[in-house]
Backbone bond lengths (Angstrom), bond angles and torsions (degrees), N, CA, C in turn:
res aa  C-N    CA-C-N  psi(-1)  N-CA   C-N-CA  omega(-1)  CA-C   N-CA-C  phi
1 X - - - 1.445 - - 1.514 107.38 -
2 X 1.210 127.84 117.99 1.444 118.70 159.06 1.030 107.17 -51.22
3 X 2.272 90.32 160.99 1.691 89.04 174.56 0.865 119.58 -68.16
4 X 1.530 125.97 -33.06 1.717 118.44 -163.40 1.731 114.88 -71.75
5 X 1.177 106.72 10.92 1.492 120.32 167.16 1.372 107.92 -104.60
6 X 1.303 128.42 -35.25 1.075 149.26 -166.36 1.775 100.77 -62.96
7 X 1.315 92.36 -62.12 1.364 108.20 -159.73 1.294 104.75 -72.63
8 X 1.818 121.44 -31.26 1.462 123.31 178.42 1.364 117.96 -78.34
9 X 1.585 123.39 -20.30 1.398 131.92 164.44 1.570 103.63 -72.68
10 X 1.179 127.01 -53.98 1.525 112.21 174.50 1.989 127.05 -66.14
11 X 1.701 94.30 -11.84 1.401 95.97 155.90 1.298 126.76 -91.68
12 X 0.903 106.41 -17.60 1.920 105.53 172.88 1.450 103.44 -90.42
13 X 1.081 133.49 -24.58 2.000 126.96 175.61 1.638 73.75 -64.02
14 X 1.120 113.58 -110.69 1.322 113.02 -177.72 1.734 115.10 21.41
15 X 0.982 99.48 -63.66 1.354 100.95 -174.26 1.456 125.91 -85.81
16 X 1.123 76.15 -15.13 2.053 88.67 171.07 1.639 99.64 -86.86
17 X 1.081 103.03 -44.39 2.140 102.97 179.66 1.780 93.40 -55.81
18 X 1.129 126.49 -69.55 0.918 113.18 -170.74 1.754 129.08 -61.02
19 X 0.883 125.56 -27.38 1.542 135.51 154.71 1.495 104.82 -46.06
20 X 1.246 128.39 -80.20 1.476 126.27 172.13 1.226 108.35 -58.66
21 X 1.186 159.04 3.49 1.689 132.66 141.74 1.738 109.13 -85.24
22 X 1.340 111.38 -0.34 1.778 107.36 155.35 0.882 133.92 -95.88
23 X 1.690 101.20 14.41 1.898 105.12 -169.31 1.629 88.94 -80.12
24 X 1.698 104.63 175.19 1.254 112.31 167.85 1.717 134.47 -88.93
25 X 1.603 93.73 16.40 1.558 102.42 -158.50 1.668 86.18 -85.97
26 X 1.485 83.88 144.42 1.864 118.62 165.51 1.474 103.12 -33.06
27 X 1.396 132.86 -54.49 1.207 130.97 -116.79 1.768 91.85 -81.31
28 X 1.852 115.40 159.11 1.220 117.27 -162.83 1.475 92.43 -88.87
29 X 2.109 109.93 150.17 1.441 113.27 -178.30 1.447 114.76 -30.86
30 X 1.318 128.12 -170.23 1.762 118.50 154.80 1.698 86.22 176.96
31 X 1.243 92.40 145.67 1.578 122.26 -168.51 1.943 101.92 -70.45
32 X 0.993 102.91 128.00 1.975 115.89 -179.42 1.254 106.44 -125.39
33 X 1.748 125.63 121.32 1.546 121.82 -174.91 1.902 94.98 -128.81
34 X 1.216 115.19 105.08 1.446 82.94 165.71 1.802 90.51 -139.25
35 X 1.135 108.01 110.55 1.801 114.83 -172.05 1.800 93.71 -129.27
36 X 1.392 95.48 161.06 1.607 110.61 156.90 1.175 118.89 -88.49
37 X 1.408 141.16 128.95 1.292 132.05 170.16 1.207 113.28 -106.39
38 X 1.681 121.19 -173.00 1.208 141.46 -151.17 1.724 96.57 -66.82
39 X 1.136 106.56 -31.48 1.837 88.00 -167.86 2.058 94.80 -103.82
40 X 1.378 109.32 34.78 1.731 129.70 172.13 1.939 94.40 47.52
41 X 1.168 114.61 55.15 1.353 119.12 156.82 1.502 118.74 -115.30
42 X 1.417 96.91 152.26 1.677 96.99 -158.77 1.543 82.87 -114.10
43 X 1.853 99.69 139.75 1.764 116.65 -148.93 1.286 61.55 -138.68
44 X 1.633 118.98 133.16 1.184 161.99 101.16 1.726 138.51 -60.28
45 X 1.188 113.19 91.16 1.078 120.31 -172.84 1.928 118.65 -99.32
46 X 1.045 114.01 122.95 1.794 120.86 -153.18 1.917 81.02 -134.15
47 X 1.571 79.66 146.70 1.295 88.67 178.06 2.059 95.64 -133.79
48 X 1.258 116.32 163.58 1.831 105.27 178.29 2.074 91.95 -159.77
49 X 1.719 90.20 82.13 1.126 102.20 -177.99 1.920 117.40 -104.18
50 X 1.201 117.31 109.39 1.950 103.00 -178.83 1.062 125.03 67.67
51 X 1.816 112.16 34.97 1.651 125.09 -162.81 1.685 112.78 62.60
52 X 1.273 114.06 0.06 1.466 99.57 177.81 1.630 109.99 -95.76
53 X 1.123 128.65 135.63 1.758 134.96 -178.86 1.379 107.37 -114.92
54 X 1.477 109.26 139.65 1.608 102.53 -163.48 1.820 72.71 -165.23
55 X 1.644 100.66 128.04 1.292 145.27 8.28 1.815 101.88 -82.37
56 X 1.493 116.01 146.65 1.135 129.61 163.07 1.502 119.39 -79.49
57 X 1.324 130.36 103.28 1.517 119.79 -161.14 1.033 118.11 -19.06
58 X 1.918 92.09 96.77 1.078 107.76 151.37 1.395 116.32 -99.88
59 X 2.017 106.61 160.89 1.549 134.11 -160.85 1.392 103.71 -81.18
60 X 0.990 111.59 97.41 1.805 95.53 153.77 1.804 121.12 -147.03
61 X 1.369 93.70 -177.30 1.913 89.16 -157.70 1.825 83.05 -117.31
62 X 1.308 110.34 165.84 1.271 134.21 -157.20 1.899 94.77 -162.68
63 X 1.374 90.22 179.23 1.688 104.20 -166.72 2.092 97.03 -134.42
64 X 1.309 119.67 119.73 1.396 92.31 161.22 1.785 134.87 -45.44
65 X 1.261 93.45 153.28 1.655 97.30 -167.25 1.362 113.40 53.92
66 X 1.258 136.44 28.48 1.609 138.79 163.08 1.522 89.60 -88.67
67 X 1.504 96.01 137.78 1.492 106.04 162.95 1.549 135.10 -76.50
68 X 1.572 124.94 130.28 1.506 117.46 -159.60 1.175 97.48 -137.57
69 X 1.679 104.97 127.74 1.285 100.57 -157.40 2.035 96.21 -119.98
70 X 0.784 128.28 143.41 1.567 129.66 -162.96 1.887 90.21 -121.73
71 X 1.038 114.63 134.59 1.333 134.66 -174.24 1.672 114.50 -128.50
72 X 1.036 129.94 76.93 1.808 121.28 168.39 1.500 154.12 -99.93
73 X 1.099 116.40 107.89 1.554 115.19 -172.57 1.684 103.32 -67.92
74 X 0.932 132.05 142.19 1.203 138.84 -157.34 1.529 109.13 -170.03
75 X 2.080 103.70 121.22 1.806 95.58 158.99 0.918 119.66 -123.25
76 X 1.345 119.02 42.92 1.535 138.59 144.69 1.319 124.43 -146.75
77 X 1.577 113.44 177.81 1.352 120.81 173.25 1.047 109.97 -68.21
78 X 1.670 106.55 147.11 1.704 113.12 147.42 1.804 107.21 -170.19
79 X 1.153 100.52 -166.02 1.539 102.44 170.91 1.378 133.35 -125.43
80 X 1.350 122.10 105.78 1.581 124.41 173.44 1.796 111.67 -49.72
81 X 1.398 102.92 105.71 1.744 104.13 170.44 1.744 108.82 -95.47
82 X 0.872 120.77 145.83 1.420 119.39 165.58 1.423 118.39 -141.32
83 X 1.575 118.02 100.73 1.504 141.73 -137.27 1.759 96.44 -80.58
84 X 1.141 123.57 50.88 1.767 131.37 -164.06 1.627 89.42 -114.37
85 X 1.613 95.19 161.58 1.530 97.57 174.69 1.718 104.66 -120.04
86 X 1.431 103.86 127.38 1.463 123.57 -25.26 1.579 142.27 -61.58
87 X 1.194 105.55 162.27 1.470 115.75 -165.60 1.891 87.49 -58.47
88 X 1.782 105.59 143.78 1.684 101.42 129.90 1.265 137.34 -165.44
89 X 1.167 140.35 -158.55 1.099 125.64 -132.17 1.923 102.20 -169.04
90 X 1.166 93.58 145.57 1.792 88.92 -167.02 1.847 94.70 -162.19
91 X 1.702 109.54 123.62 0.998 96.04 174.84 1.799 118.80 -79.98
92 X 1.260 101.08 -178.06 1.551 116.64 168.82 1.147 123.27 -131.87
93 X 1.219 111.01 122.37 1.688 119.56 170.01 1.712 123.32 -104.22
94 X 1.186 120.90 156.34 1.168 114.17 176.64 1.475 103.06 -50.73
95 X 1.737 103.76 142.49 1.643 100.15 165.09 1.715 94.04 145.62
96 X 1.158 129.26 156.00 1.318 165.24 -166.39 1.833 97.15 -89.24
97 X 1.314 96.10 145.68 1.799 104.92 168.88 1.802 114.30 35.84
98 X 1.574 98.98 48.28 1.656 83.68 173.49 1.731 104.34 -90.18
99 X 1.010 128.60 162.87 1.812 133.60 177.57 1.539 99.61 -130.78
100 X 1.234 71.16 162.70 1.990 101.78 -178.35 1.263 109.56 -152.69
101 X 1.204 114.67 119.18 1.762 114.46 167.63 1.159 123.74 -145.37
102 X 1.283 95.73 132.49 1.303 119.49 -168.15 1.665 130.97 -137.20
103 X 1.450 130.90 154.08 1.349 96.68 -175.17 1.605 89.79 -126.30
104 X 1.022 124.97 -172.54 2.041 133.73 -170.90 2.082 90.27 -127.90
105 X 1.243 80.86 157.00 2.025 82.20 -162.74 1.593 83.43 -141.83
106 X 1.693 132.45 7.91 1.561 117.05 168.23 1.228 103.21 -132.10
107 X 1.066 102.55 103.79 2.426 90.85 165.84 1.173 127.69 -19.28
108 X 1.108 107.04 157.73 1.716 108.03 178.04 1.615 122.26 131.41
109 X 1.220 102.93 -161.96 1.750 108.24 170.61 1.486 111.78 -97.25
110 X 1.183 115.45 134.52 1.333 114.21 174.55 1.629 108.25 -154.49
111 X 1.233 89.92 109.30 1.806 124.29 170.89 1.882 110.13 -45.89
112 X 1.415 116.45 139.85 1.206 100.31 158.42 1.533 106.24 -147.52
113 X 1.037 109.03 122.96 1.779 117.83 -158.47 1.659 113.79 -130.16
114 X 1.069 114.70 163.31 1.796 126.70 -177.04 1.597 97.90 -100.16
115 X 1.378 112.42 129.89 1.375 101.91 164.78 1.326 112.10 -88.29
116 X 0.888 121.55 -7.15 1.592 91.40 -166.34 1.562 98.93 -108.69
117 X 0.997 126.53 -38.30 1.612 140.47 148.12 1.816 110.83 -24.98
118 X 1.104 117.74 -47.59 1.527 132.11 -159.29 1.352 127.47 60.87
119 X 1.230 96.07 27.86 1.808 108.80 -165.01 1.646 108.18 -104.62
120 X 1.728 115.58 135.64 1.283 114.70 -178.45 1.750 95.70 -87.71
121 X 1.346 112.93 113.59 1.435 106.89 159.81 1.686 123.96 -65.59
122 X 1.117 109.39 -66.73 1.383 114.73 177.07 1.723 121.64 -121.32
123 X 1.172 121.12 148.01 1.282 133.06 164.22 1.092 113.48 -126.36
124 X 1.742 119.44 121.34 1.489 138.49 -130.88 2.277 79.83 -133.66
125 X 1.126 98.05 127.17 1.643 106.74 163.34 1.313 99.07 -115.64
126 X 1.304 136.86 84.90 1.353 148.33 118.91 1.398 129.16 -10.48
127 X 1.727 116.77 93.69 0.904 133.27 150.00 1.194 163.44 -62.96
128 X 1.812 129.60 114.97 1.915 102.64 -147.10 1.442 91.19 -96.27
């Protein structure tokens, strides 16, 4: 990704984090990471604290074969799906700093959600 893509995808998260901490909903702050880093992998960071799940599908674009790495603090079980072909799937246990990585090898939309939660974490627009 160039930077100047780089830098405009990390200004619009930005701006989407900040839009949703002005909504009016109850729910308590909660930490949202989804940046490119130095080796151009896209780090998703989800947290599933007291029934609350954060990030709430959120938008972002990716590259096939870019590396995506899913990170979760979690105090319970459940299961990371990620609706890519192929499909997958990664459990969760209670616990701090779990990862998942994975990369998508077909363009397109691809969902990544908790089953047991019912919550869409991310929606990935996959680029060939």
């Amino acid at each position: 990704m160039s930077s100047v893509r780089r830098w405009g995808a990390l200004v619009l998260l930005g701006g989407l984090l900040a839009t949703g901490c002005a909504s009016s909903d109850p729910a308590p702050a909660t930490s949202t990471t989804a940046v490119a880093g130095a080796s151009d992998s896209l780090v998703i960071t989800v947290r599933i604290a007291a029934g609350v799940v954060s990030p709430a599908d959120v938008r972002l674009e990716a590259r096939v074969g870019q590396p995506i790495e899913i990170v979760v603090d979690s105090d319970t079980d459940d299961e990371l799906h990620v609706h890519a072909t192929p499909d997958r799937t990664f459990p969760i246990i209670p616990g701090a700093g779990q990862r998942f990585r994975f990369t998508v090898d077909v363009p397109g939309r691809v969902e990544i959600e908790l089953h047991h939660a019912r919550r869409t974490v991310a929606t990935l627009l996959v680029r060939g």
